[in-house]
C-alpha positions as CSV (number, residue, x, y, z in Angstrom):
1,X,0.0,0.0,0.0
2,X,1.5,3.1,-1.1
3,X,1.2,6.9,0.4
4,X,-0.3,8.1,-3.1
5,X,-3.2,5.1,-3.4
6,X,-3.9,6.0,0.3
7,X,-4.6,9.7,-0.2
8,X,-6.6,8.8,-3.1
9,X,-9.0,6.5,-0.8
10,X,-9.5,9.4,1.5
11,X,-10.6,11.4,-1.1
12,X,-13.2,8.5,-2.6
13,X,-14.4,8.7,1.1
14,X,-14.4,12.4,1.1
15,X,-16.2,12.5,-2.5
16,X,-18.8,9.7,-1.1
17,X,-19.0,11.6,2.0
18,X,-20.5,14.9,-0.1
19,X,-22.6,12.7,-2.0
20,X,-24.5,10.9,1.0
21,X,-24.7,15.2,3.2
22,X,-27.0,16.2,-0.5
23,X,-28.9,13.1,0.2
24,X,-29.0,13.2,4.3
25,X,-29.1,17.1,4.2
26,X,-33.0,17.1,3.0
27,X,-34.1,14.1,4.7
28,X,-32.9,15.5,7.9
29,X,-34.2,18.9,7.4
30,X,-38.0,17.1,6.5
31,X,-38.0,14.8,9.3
32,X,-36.5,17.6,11.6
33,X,-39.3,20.0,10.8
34,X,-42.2,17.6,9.5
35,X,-41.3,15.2,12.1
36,X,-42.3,12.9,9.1
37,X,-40.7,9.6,8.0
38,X,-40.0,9.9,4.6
39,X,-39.1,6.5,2.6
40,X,-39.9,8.0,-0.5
41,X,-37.1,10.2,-0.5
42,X,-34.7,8.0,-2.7
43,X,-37.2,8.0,-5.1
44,X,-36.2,11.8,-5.6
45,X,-32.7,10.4,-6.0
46,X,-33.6,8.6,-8.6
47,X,-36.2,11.6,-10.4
48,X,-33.2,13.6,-10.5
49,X,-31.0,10.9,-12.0
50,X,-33.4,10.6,-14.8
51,X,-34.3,13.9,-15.3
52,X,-30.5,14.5,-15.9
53,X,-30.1,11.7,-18.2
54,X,-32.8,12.5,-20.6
55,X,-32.6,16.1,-20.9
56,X,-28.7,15.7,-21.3
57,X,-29.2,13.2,-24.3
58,X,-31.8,15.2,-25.8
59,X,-29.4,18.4,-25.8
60,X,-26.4,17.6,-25.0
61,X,-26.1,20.1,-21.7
62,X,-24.7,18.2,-18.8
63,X,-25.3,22.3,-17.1
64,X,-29.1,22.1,-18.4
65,X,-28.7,18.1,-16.9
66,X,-28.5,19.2,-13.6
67,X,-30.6,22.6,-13.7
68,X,-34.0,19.8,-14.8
69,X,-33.2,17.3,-12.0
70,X,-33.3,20.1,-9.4
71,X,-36.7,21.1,-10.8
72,X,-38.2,17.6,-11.8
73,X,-36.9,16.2,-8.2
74,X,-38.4,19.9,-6.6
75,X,-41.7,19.7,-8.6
76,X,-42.5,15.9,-8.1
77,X,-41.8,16.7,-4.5
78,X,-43.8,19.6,-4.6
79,X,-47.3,17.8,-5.9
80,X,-46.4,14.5,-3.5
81,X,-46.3,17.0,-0.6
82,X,-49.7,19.1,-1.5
83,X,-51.3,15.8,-2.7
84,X,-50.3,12.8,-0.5
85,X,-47.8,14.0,2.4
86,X,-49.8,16.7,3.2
87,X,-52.3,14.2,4.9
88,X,-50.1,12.3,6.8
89,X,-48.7,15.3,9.4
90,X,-51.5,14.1,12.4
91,X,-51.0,10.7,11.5
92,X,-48.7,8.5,13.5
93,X,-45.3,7.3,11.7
94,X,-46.5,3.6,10.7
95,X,-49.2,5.4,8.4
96,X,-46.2,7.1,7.0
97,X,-44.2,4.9,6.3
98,X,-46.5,2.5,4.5
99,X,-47.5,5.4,2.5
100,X,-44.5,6.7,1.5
101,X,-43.3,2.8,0.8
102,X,-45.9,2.5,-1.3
103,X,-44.9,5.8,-3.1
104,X,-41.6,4.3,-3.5
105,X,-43.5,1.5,-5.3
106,X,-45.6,4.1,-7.8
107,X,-42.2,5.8,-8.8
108,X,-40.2,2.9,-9.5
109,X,-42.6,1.2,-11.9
110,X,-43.9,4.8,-13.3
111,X,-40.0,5.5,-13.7
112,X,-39.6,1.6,-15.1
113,X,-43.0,2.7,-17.6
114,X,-41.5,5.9,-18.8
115,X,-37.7,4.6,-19.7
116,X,-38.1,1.0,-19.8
117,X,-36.1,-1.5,-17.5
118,X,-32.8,-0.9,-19.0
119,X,-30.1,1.7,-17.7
120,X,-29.7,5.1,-18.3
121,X,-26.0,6.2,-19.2
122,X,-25.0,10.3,-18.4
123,X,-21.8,11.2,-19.8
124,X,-19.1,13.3,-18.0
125,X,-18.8,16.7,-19.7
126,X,-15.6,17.2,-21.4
127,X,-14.5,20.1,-19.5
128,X,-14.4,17.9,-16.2
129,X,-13.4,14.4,-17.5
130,X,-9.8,13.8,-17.2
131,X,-7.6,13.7,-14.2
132,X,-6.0,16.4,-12.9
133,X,-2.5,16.1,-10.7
134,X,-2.4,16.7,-7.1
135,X,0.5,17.8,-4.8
136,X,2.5,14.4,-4.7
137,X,1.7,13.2,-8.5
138,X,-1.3,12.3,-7.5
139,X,-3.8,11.8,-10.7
140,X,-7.3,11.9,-9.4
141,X,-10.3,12.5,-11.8
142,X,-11.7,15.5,-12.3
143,X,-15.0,15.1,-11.9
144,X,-15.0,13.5,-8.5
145,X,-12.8,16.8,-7.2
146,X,-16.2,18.6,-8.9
147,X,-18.3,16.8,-7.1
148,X,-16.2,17.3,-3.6
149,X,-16.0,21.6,-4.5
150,X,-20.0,21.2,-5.8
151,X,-21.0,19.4,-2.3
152,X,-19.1,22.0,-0.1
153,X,-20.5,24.4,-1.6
154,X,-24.3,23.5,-1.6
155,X,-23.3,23.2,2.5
156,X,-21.9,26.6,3.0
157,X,-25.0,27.5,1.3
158,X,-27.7,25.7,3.3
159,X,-26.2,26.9,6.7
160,X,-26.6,30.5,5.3
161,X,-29.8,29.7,4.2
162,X,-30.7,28.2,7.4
163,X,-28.7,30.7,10.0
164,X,-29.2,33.9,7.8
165,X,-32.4,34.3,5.9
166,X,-36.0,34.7,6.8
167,X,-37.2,31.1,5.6
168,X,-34.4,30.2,7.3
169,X,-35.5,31.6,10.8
170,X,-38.6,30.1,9.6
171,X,-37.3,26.4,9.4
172,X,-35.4,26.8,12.6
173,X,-38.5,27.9,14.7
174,X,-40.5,25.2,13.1
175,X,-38.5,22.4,14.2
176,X,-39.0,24.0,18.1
177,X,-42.4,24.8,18.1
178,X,-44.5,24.9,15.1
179,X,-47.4,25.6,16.8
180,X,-46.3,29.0,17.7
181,X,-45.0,29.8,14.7
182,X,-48.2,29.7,13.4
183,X,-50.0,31.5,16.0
184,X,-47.8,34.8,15.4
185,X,-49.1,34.5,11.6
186,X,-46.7,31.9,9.3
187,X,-47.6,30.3,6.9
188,X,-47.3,26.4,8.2
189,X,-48.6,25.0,5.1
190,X,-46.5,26.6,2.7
191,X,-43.4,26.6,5.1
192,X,-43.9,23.0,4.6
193,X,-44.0,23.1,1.2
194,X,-41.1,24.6,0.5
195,X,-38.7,22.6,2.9
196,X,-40.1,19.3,0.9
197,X,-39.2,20.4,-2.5
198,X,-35.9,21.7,-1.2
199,X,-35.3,18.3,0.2
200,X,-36.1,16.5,-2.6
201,X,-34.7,18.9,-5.2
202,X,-31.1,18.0,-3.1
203,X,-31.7,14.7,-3.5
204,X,-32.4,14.5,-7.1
205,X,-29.3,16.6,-7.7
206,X,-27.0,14.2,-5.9
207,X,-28.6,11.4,-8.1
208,X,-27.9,13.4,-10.9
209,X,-24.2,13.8,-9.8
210,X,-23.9,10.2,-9.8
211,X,-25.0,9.5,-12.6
212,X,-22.3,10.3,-14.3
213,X,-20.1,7.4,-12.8
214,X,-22.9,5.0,-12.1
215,X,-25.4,3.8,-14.8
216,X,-29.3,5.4,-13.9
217,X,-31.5,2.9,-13.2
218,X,-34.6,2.1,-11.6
219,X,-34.3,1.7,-7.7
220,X,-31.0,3.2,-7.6
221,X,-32.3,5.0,-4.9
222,X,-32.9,2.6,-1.5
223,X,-29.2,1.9,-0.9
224,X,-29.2,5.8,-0.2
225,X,-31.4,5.8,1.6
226,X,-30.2,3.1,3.4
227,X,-27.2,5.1,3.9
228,X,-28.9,8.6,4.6
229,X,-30.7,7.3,7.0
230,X,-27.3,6.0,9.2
231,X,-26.3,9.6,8.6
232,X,-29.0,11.6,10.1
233,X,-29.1,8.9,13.4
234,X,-25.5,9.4,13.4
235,X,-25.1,13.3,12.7
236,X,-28.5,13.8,15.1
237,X,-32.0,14.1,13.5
238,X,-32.9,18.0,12.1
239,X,-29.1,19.2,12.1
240,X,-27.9,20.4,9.0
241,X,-23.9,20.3,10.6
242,X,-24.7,16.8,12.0
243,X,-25.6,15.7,8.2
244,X,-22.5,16.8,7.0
245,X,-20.0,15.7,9.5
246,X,-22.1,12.4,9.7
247,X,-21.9,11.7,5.8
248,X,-18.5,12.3,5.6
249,X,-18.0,10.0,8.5
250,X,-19.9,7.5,6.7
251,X,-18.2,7.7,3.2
252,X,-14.5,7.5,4.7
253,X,-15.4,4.7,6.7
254,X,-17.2,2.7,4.2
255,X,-14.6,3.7,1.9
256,X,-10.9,2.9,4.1
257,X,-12.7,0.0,5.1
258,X,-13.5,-1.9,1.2
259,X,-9.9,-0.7,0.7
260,X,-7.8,-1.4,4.6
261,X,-9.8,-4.8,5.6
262,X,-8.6,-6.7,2.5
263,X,-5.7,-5.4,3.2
264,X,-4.8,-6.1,6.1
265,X,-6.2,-9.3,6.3
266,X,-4.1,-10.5,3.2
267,X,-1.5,-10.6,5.3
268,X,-2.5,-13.5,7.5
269,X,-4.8,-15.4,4.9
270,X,-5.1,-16.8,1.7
271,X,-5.9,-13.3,-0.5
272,X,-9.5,-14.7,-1.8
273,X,-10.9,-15.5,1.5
274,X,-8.9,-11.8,3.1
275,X,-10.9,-9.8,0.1
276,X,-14.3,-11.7,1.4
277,X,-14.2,-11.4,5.0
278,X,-12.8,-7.9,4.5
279,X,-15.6,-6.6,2.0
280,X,-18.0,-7.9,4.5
281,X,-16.9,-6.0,7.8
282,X,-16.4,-3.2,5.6
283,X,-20.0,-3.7,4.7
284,X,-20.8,-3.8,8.6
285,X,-18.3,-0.8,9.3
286,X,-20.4,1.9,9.0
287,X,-23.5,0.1,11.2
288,X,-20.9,-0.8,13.7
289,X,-19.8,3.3,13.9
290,X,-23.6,3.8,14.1
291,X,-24.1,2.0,16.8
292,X,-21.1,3.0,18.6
293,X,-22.1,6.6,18.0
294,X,-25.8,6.1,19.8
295,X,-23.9,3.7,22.6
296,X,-22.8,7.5,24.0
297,X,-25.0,10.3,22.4
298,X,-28.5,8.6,22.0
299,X,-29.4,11.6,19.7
300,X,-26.7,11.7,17.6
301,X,-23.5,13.7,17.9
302,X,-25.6,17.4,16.8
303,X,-29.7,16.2,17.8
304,X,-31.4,17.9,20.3
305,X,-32.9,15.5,23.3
């Protein structure tokens, strides 16, 4: 194992890390203010990765790609919200979660009607494919250093969103006490509104994202969730900070874990059975740190009691 294939680990981590905060970021922020269980919100994931891949092969644009699956992934989210969510606020979180799983079901066979069963390919731009050199002679893609700059980014501008504007203030006071919010004249139902499409909007533009390295296909969304879900318990449920430390907590240790485990079990056993047993505590890794997390902050390292 070399110094050079290491750093380049720790930035896969880094660059899964970013990919998982886009997801976690507006699951946590709808389950922080909504107090709603959301299953459906890999399906946005997934909107987005679609969206992206069609209107980039019908013109080309991977910029007008990524511009439709923030609006299809906001819009969808939008018309599930007023339509179907809407109903489910006063209801307790099994009624959720069978209808959002059954939502899951509606957009992966509407999804599977619209662009057939096979998968959906979204090519890298040329003006981020490549790789570009790194202190040390590094050569690490492009794109993945995009997606890294692209992630941080969207973060710096969802705590100034949160901690600076008026919606913001708005979001923050309705995770403490919606009631009151109300009461002094805000609008709950459009509050509520607008924090679902922005949560799916940020998922469907992490699926576009993907895309790119990853074929699109139908149900590409659940492992995420899978995964965004361990985030938010880990970060702490309805903090934006504890979504992004979380995810990129996640995605190193899922990643140094594929790549160490192997490793470092090669040394002692026969190299097919080392890569087997190490892929599969790597697979456990980041349920282990999950559970050691909640073993000494129950909520999460940022959640509120």
């Amino acid at each position: 194992m070399t110094l050079i294939l290491f750093i380049e680990q720790l930035l896969n981590g880094l660059q899964s890390g970013v990919m998982l905060f886009l997801m976690a970021a507006g699951l946590t922020l709808i389950f922080g203010v909504m107090g709603l269980i959301n299953l459906a919100h890999g399906s946005f994931y997934m909107i987005g990765a679609f969206a992206a891949a069609a209107v980039a092969a019908a013109t080309g644009s991977f910029l007008l790609a990524l511009i439709a699956s923030l609006a299809a992934a906001a819009l969808v989210g939008s018309l599930v919200e007023l339509t179907i969510i809407r109903r489910l606020y006063d209801r307790d979180h099994l009624d959720q979660v069978l209808a959002t799983f059954a939502l899951i079901l509606i957009f992966s066979e509407g999804t599977r009607w619209l662009f057939g069963s096979f998968p959906l390919f979204l090519d890298i731009p040329d003006y981020l494919s490549g790789p570009v050199t790194l202190p040390f002679g590094i050569q690490y893609p492009l794109y993945r250093l995009a997606i890294i700059g692209i992630g941080l980014l969207v973060a710096i501008g969802l705590f100034a969103l949160i901690a600076k504007t008026r919606i913001g203030i708005q979001i923050r006071a309705g995770e403490s006490d919606r009631e009151m919010i109300g009461a002094l004249g805000v609008n709950i139902s459009r509050l509520y509104t607008i924090v679902f499409a922005l949560g799916a909007a940020l998922a469907g533009f992490s699926g576009a994202l993907i895309g790119a390295i990853q074929s699109v296909q139908v149900g590409m969304g659940e492992p995420m969730l899978i995964l965004a879900f361990v985030v938010i318990v880990i970060g702490g449920i309805g903090s934006i900070k504890g979504a992004l430390v979380g995810a990129i907590l996640v995605g190193m240790t899922d990643t140094m874990g594929r790549f160490l485990l192997p490793t470092i079990f090669a040394t002692f056993m026969e190299p097919s059975t080392a890569t087997t047993i190490g892929s599969s505590l790597a697979s456990m890794s980041i349920y282990i740190l999950m559970a050691g997390v909640l073993l000494f902050k129950p909520t999460g390292l940022y959640g509120k009691a």
